[in-house]
C-alpha positions in Angstrom: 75.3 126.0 79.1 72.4 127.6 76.6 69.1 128.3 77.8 67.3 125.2 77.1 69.9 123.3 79.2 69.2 125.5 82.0 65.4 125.5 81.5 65.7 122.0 81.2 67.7 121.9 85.0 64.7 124.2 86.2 61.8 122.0 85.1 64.1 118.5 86.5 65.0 120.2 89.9 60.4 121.1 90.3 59.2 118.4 88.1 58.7 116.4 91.8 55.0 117.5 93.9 57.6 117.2 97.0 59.4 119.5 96.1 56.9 122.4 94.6 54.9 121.8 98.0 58.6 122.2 99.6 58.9 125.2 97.7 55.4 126.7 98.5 55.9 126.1 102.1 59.4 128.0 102.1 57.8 130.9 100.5 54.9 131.1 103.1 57.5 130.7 106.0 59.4 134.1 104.6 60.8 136.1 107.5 57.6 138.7 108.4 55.1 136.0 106.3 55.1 133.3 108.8 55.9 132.7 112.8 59.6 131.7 112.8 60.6 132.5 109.0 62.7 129.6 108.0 62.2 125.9 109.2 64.3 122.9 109.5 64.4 119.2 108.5 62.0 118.2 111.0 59.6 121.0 110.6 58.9 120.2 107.1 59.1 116.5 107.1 56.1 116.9 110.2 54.3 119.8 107.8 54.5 117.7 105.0 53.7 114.3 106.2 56.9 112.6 104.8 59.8 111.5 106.3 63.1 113.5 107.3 65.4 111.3 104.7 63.0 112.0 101.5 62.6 116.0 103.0 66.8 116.1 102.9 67.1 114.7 99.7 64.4 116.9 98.2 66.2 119.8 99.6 69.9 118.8 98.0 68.2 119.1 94.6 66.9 122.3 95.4 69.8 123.7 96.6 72.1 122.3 93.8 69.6 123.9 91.5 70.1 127.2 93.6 66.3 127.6 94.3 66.6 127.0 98.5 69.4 128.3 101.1 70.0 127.0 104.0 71.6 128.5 107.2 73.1 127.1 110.7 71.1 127.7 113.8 73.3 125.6 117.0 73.0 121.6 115.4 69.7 122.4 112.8 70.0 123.4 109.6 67.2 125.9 108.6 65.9 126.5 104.8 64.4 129.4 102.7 64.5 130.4 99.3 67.0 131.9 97.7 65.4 135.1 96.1 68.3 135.9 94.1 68.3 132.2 92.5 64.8 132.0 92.0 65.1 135.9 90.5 67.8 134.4 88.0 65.5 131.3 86.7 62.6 133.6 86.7 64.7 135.8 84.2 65.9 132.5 81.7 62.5 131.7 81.4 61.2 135.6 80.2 64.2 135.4 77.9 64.0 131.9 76.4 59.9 131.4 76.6 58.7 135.0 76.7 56.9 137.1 79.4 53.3 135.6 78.8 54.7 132.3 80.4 55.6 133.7 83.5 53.7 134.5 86.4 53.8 138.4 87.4 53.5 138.2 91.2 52.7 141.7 91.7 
């Protein structure tokens, strides 16, 4: 796969407000960020004032495109981002579109 077809998977997988907002309220819920660190279905269905089946569906996409993890806790599923994916899309887009078109978070 070049690197326009893997841009092009990056832009499909957050081309959805759900899932940027998913992915905004992931990275505020980072373990030492927010009370609890990651959250489950429920938690961000009720945070984001959808419902549980569009919330898991949203998620699948992310984590196909390898931009969320999710870990077991007893029955619950609980999801964060995956630094290491989002590290490796941050890197295709310096390389393909330059570093003026990405963000610098430090």
């Amino acid at each position: 796969m070049d690197k326009i077809e893997k841009l092009s998977e990056i832009f499909k997988a957050l081309s959805d407000p759900t899932r940027l907002r998913l992915m905004k309220l992931l990275g505020e819920c980072q373990p030492g960020i927010c009370n609890g660190g990651p959250l489950c279905v429920n938690a961000l269905a009720r945070r984001l004032n959808v419902t549980q089946s569009a919330v898991s569906q949203h998620l699948r996409i992310l984590r196909t495109a390898g931009f969320v993890k999710g870990s077991r806790k007893g029955s619950f599923m609980h999801y964060f981002l995956d630094p290491s994916g989002i590290e490796k899309y941050k890197s295709v887009l310096c390389e393909t579109l330059g570093e003026e078109f990405v963000v610098n978070s430090q």
